[in-house]
N, C-alpha and C positions, 0 to 999 in steps of 0.2 A: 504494500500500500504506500501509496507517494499523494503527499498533500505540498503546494508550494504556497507559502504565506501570502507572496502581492496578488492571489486569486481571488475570485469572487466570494468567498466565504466571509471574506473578514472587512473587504473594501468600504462598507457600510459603516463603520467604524471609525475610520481613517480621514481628514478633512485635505480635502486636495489642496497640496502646496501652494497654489495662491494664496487663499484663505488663513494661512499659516498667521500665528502672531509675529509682530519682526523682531521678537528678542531671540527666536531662532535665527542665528547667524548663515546668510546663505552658504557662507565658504564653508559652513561647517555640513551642508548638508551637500556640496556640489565638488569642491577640494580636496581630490584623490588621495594628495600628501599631507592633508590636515594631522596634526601631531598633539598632544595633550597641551603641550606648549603653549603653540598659536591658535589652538580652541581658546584657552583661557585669556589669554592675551587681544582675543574678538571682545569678550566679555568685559575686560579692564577697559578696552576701548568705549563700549559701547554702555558703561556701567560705572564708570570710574568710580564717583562718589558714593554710590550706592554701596550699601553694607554686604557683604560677603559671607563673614563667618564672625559668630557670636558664642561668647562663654562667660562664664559667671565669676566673676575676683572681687572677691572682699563685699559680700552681698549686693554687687550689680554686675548687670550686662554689659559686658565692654565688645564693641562691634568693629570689626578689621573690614573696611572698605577692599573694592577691588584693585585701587590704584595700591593702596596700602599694602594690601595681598602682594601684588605684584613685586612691587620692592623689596619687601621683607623677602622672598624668594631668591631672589635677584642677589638678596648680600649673603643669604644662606650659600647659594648654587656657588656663589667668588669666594667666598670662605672655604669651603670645599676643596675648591679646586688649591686654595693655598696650604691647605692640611695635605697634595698630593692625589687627589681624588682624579683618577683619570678617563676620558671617554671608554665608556665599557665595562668599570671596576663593579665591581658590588658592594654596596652600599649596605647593612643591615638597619631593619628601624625594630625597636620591639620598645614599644610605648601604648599605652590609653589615647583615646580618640579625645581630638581636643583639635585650636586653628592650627595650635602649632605641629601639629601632626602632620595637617596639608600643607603646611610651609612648608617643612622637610621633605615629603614626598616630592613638590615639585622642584623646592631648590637641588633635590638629587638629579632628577630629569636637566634640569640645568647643567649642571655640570656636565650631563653626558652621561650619568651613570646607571645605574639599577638598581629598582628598589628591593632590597631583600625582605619583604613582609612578616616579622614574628610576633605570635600571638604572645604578649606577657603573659600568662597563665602555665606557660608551658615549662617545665624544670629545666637544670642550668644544662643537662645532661643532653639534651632535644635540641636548645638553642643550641649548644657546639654543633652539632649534627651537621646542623642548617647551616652554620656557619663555613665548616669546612668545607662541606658538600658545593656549595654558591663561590667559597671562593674570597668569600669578605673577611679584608680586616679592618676595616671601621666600623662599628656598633655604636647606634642611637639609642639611647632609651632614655624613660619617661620622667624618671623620678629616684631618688635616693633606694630605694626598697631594690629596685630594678637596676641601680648598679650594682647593687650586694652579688647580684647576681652573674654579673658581667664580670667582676673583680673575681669571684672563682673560676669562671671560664678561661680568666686571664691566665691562671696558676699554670693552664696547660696550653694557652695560646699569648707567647708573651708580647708579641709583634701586634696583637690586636689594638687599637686607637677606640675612644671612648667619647664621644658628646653625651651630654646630662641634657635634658629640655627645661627638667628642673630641678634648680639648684643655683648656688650661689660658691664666688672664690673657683681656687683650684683642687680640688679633695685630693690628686693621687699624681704621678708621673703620666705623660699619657692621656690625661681626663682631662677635658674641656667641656664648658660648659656652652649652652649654645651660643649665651649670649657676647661670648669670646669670638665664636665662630663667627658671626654678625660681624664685630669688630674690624675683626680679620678682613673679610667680605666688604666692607664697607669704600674701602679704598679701592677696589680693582673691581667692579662690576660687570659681569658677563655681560656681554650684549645682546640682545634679540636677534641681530645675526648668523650670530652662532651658533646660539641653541635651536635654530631652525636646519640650520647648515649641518646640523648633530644628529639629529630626530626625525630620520623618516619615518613613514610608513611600517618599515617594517624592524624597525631599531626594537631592540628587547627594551623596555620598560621598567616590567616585575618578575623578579623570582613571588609564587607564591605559593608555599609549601601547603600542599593537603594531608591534612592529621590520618585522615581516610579512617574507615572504619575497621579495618584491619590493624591500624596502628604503624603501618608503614607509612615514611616519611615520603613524598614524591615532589620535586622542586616544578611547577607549571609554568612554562614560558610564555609570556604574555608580554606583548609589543605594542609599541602606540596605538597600529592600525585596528588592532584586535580590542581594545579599551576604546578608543573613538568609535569605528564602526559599531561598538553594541550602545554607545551613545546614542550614535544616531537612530540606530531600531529602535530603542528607548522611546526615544522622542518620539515619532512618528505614532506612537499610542496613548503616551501620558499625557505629553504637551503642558510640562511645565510653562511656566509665566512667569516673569517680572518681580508680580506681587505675592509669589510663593513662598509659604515660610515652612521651614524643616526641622520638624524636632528629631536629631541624630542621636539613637539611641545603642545602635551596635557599633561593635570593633570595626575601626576602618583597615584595619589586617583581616577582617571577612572583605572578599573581594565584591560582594551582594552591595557591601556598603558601600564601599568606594567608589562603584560605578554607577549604583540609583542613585546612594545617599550625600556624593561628593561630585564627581566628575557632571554626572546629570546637571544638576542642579547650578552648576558654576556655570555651566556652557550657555544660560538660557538668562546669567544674569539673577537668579533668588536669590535669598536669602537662608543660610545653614543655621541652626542654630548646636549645641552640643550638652546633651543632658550632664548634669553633675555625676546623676551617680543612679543606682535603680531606688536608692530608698528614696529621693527627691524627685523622681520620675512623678506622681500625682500632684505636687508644686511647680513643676517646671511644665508639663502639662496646661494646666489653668494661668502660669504666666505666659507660654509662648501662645496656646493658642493655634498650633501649626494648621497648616493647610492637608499635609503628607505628610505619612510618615514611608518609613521602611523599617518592617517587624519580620523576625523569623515568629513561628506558631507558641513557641512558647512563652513571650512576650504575650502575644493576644490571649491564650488561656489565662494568665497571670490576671489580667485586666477583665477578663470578663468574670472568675471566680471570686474575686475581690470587690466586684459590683455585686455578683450574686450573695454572696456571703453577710455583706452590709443590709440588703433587703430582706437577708430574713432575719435580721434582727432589729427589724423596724416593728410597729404597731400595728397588729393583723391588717386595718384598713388597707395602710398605704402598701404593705406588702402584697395585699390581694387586687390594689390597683396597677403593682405594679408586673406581676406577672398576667394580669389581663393585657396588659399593653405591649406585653411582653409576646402573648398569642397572638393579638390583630397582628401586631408586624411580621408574624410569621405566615399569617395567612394572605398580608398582601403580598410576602416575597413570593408565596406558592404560587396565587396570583398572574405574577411577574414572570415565573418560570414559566409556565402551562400556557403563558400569552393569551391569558385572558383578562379581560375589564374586570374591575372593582363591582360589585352588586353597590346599591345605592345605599344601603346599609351598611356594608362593610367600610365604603369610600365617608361614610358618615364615622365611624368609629376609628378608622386609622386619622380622622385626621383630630379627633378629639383625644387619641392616644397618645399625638405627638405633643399636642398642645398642652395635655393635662401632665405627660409624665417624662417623656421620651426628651423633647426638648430643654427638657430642664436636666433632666440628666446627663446630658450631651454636654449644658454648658457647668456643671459643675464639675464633670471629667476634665474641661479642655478642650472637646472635641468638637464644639460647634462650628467652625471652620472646616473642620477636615473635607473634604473632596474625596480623597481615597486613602486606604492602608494599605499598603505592597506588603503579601506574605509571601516568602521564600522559604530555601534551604530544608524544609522538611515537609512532611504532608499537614495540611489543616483541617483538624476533626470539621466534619459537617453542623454537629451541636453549634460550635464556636461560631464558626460562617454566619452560620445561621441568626446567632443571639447579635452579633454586631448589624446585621442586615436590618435583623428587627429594629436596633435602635436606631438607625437611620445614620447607620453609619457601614458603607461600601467599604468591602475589602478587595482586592484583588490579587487573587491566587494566581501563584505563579511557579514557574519550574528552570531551573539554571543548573551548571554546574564550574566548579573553579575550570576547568579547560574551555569555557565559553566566555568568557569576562564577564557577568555569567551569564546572563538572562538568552532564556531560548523559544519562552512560551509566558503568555500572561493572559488572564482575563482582561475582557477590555473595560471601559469607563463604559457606566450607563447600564449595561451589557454583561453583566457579569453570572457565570452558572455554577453551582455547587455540587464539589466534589470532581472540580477537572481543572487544569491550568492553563487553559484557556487557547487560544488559538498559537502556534509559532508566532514571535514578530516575522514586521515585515521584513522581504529579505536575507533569512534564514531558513535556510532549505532544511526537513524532516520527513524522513521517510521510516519504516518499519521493517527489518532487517529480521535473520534467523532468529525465529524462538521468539517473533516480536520485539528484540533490541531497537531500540530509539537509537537512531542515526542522525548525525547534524551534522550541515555545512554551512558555513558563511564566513563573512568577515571577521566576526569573532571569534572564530576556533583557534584555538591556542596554536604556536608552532612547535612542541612538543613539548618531552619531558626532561627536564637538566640532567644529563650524563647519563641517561637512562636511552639509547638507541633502541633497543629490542622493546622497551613496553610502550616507546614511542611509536615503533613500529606493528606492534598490537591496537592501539587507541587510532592510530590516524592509517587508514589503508589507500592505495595508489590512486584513487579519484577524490581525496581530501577528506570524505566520511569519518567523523569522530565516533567511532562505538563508545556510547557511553556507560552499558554495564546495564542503562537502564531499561526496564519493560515495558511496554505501555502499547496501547490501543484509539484510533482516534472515533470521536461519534460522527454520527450524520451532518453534525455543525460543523466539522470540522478542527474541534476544540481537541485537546491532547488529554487523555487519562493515564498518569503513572500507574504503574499495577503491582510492580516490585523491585528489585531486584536481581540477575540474574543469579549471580554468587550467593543473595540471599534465599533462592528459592528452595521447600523443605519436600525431601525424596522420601516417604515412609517406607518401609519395609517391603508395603505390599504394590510398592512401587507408584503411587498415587503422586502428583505431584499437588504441594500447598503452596500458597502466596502467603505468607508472615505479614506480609505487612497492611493485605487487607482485610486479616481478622482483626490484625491491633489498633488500624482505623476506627473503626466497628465499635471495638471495646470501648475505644477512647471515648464513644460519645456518652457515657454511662460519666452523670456527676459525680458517682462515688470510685470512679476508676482514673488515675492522674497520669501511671504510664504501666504500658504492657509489653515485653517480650517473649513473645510465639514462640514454641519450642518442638521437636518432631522430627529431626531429619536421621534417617537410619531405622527409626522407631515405627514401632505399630500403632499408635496416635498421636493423636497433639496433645499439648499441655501449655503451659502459662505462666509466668512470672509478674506479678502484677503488688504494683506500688499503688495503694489506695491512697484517696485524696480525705486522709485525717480527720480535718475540719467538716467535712461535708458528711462523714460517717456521725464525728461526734455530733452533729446538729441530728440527725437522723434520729440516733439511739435517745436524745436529751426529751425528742416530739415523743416518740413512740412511751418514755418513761414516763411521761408528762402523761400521756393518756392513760397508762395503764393506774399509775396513781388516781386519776380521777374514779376509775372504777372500783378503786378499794383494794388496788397489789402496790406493789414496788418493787419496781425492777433495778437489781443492781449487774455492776461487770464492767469490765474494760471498759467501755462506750462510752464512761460519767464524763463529762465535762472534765478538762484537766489530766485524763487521765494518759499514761505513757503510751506511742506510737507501738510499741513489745506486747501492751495489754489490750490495745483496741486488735490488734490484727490476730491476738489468741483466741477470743470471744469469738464463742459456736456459732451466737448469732450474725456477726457480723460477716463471717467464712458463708451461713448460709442468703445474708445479701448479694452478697458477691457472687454467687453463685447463682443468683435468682437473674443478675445483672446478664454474666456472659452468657446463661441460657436466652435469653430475652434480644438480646441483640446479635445472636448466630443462627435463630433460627431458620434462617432463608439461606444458609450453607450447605453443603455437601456435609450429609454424614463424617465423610471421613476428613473433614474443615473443620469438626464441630472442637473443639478443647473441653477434652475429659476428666482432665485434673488440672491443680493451680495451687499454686503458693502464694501467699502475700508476705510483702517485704514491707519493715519499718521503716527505710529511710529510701528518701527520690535518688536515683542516678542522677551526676553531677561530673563536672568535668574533675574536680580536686579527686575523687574518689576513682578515679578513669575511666568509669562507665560512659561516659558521654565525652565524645571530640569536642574541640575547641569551638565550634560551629551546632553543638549541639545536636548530633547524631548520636545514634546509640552503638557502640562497641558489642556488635553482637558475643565475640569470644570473649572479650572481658567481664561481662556479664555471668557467663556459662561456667568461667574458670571459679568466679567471687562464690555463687551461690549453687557450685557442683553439688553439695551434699543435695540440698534440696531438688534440684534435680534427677537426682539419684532415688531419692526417696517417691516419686511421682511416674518410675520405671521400674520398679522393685516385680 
């Protein structure tokens, strides 16, 4: 099956380039050898005084204009180059997402060089890897914490050079802080010449290592043309503007971010903003007020259980008004899907749902602006979808990966279907290969893997086809459905084959179920590993105790309010909710789909624990290693 994006499927969608706003730059939609550079450099031009990127010091907002941006690049990129940094080198950055994140990215691209992407999160042990692996011996990083880190790496790489972003003085031989670097830079300014004359098309940009879910390290080549070109497919659906503001809430070492949440949004002339931190995320929220964001799923679970949670601990009325309003949005979205008119009832009731309850919840999340939420990087339960839709706030699912810069498929604005990632951009070819593998071609595909020929030669085959690993099938719209896996797909015994990953979909929409890993392969049936969502159990048991007291019992157990995450997941009862849960939402499975047994587990998978990559996937064998007995015990 071959579907090609600029076809008549999705053109309906798309505003013919006349009609374009003019903050899309035309050299950036028409100039072959457009570079990251001279994108940005349209935008200073065309944007100068306008505000760029914004953060928070010393409880206010302080806003970096574009001309501002520019410079400050400009004396990073001449500093660089005076610390030795030469056309081609590799560069390391392992810092927190902040302006000066993007000032270093691009003053690296200035100098010529590449950016080597590390997630801080990652032990000192991982960053060497990267380091040697790339080639770098100059290291950026973020803050004092993150040089502790750098300075053991140094133990065994003494040659390595050090910038601090923050920090003050000279702490060490070797260590400079940025604002040295600046200094330095300040005298000898790269010219715009140059750095055009540096950066074609197809000049390497980033190293950007994928944690993968296997735990192997793989460095992804990624060049200007491949970061622009998925710009531009970008654009061509979202259609940023001018007056758009961005609450920046992920790693700009996820490349998801850097190219919606940074490169996007710079080329079109917005406004960035850069959240503090996640526990200031519902403050910074109701201050910025964004237009956009860009969210992986577990962000938007975070936000909508945290809505939930707080209503049911509101006063029966309002909580009984607010899950009525909570139904009508779900029955216009059904509405919506099915492409049918509102009944003059229901068009009465959604619009008194928004007015009574929806809208005001909107504006005291923040979100009453938003336009759309970009979800990536992992699947987004349909529950969730669904509960944001209701509250009159669009999400649009989507599907990338780091060998695309990333973006390959997105729901459109207006338009948008649950439970699929929406059509290829434009521009980006997708077809369906053996065993249903997802194949992509376009400007964005990566030019391979760093010092890796042979697996580069498995991912890119002689007509440029990137195999992505992935599974998927498209609908009658044309829209793209991921399905699995190919590496994750489960063989049972009796040779049946399972999809893992769209039972744990399934699961996921169950309130009392927070994360699930599918288990089976070799086995004579499925089973389960399943992290309950605590809070939403103990409200459960506090209702049902509450009633039973009224009838003249009391019910005690794990369940009480307060009680330990070891105690609630012992409780008979609660193993028999859970169980009433994955019956209930597998029933329309294949028998041999159906998960026979399950385990609950006290504590979420977390990247600190390993169970979860740096990007928030799940380490299937990490997983399987941590909690074997348990496994063991559900094969006995």
């Amino acid at each position: 099956m071959f579907w090609r994006s600029p076809g008549s499927n999705i053109v309906q969608f798309i505003p013919d380039r006349a009609t374009w706003p003019r903050n899309v730059c035309a050299s950036l939609m028409t100039e072959p050898n457009f570079n990251l550079l001279t994108m940005l450099y349209a935008s200073v031009e065309a944007h100068g005084e306008r505000p760029a990127l914004s953060s928070r010091t010393n409880k206010h907002w302080q806003d970096l204009t574009y001309r501002e941006l520019w410079q400050a690049i400009h004396q990073v990129g001449s500093g660089l180059v005076r610390l030795g940094v030469k056309p081609g080198d590799s560069v390391a950055m392992c810092a927190e997402s902040s302006p000066k994140w993007v000032v270093c990215d691009f003053g690296i691209l200035a100098a010529g060089a590449v950016n080597v992407a590390i997630f801080p999160s990652l032990p000192p042990a991982q960053i060497e890897h990267i380091l040697v692996d790339s080639g770098a011996t100059l290291l950026i990083v973020g803050d004092q914490k993150l040089l502790q880190k750098a300075l053991v790496i140094r133990e065994t790489m003494p040659d390595l050079q050090i910038i601090v972003i923050g920090g003050e003085g000279d702490p060490a031989p070797g260590v400079w802080t940025l604002d040295e670097v600046i200094e330095r830079g300040k005298a000898q300014v790269v010219a715009l010449s140059d750095i055009e004359a540096q950066a074609g098309t197809d000049t390497l940009a980033s190293l950007v290592y994928t944690s993968g879910t296997s735990g192997l390290q793989k460095g992804v080549r990624l060049t200007h043309g491949n970061f622009v070109g998925n710009v531009r497919q970008c654009q061509q659906v979202l259609q940023f503007q001018t007056d758009d503001v961005l609450l920046s809430v992920l790693p700009l070492n996820h490349v998801f971010e850097r190219t919606a949440g940074c490169y996007l949004p710079l080329a079109c002339g917005a406004h960035v903003y850069y959240a503090e931190n996640l526990r200031r995320l519902r403050e910074n929220l109701q201050e910025i007020r964004p237009t956009y964001m860009i969210l992986v799923p577990r962000f938007l679970e975070v936000l909508c259980d945290a809505l939930t949670d707080r209503m049911l601990k509101m006063p029966a009325a309002r909580r009984k008004m607010f899950f009525w309003a909570l139904e009508v949005g779900r029955q216009r979205l059904r509405c919506r899907l099915q492409e049918r008119g509102l009944r003059p009832l229901l068009a009465l009731e959604v619009a008194l749902a928004d007015s009574l309850v929806m809208r005001k919840l909107r504006e005291a999340m923040g979100l009453d602006r938003v336009k759309d939420l970009v979800s990536g990087a992992a699947a987004l339960s349909t529950e969730v979808n669904e509960f944001f839709h209701a509250l009159g706030v669009e999400v649009l699912e989507g599907y990338g990966l780091t060998e695309c810069a990333p973006v390959v498929a997105v729901n459109r604005p207006g338009c948008t279907h649950i439970g699929c990632v929406g059509p290829p951009l434009p521009d980006v070819e997708v077809r369906l290969g053996e065993h249903n593998e997802i194949l992509v071609r376009g400007a964005n595909v990566m030019q391979g893997y760093h010092n890796l020929p042979e697996e580069t030669a498995q991912a890119l085959d002689g007509e440029g086809w990137l195999h992505t690993g992935d599974v998927g099938v498209f609908d009658e719209r044309g829209c793209l459905h991921i399905t699995d896996r190919l590496k994750d797909l489960l063989v049972l015994s009796n040779g049946k084959n399972v999809a893992p990953q769209q039972i744990e979909n399934l699961l996921r929409r169950s309130p009392y179920l927070s994360q699930v890993v599918v288990l089976g392969d070799k086995q004579a049936y499925v089973t389960a590993l399943v992290v309950p969502n605590i809070e939403r159990i103990r409200h459960w048991w506090e209702t049902a105790r509450t009633a039973e007291t009224e009838n003249g019992k009391q019910k005690t157990g794990g369940g009480e309010p307060g009680a330990r995450a070891e105690d609630v997941i012992a409780n008979k009862e609660v193993g028999e909710l859970v169980r009433g849960e994955i019956k209930r939402l597998t029933e329309e499975l294949a028998d041999f789909e159906k998960v026979r047994d399950f385990r609950l587990l006290p504590e979420e998978f977390s990247i600190e624990g390993g169970e979860l990559t740096a990007t928030l996937k799940v380490r299937r064998r990490v997983v399987l290693e941590k909690w074997s007995a348990l496994v063991k015990e559900m094969y006995k």
